[in-house]
N, C-alpha and C positions, 0 to 999 in steps of 0.2 A: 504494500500500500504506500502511496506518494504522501511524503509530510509535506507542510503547506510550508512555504516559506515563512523566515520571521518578519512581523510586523516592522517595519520602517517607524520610528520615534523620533517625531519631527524638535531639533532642537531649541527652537525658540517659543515663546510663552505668547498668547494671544496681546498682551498689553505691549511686549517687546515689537514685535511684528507691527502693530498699528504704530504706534509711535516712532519707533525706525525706518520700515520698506519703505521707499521711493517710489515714486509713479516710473513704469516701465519704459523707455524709448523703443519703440517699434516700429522697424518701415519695412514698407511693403511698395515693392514696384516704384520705389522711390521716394514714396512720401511718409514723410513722417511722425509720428501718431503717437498718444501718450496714455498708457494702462495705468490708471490709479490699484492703490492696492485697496481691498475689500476681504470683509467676512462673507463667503457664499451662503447662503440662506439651507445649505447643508450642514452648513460649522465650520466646513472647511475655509482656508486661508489662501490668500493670492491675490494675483490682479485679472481684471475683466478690461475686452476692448469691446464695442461695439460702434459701427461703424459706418458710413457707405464714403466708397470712393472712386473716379472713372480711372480707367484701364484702357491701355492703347491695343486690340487688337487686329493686326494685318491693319492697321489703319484704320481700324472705324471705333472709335469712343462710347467704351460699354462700361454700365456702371453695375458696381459689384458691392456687395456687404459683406462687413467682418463682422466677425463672431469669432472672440478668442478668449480661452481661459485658460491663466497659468496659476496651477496650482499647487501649494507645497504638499508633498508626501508625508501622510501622518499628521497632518495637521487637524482635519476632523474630527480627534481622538483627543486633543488637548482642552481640560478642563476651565469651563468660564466664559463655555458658549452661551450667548444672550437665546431663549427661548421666547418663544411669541408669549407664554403665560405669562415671563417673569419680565418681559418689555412692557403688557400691561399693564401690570400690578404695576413696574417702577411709576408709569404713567400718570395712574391713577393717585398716588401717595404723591406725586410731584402737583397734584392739581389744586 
């Protein structure tokens, strides 16, 4: 029987991550684009592009959407993810 491989333990803490990662420089076909970093509504950690941008092909000017996500390994595993009950609740006690 195959063992699974071991878990990846992502080394940095959710508070490290926000307050340090840098938005990503990303180009693509030339132009250049900027990925903030974000908590994915997974848990997981990383940055998100979304995008549209025109593209030369053979000559004729097509436009195209991104959709990229870079995400740390093992990060959705790290404790002190923000959950929809306990974003209310902060919410609600803030009001």
């Amino acid at each position: 029987m195959a063992t699974k491989p071991k878990k990846t333990i992502c080394p940095l803490t959710r508070p490290e991550f926000m307050d340090k990662a840098k938005a990503l420089a990303i180009t693509i076909d030339g132009v250049a684009m900027q990925a903030p970093p974000r908590e994915f509504s997974t848990g997981s950690l990383g940055w998100n592009l979304n995008s549209k941008t025109t593209m030369d092909i053979g000559g004729v000017p097509v436009t195209v959407q991104i959709g990229m996500n870079v995400t740390l390994v093992g990060s959705k595993d790290l404790p002190g993810r923000a959950t929809p009950s306990s974003e209310a609740e902060a919410s609600e006690s803030n009001a």
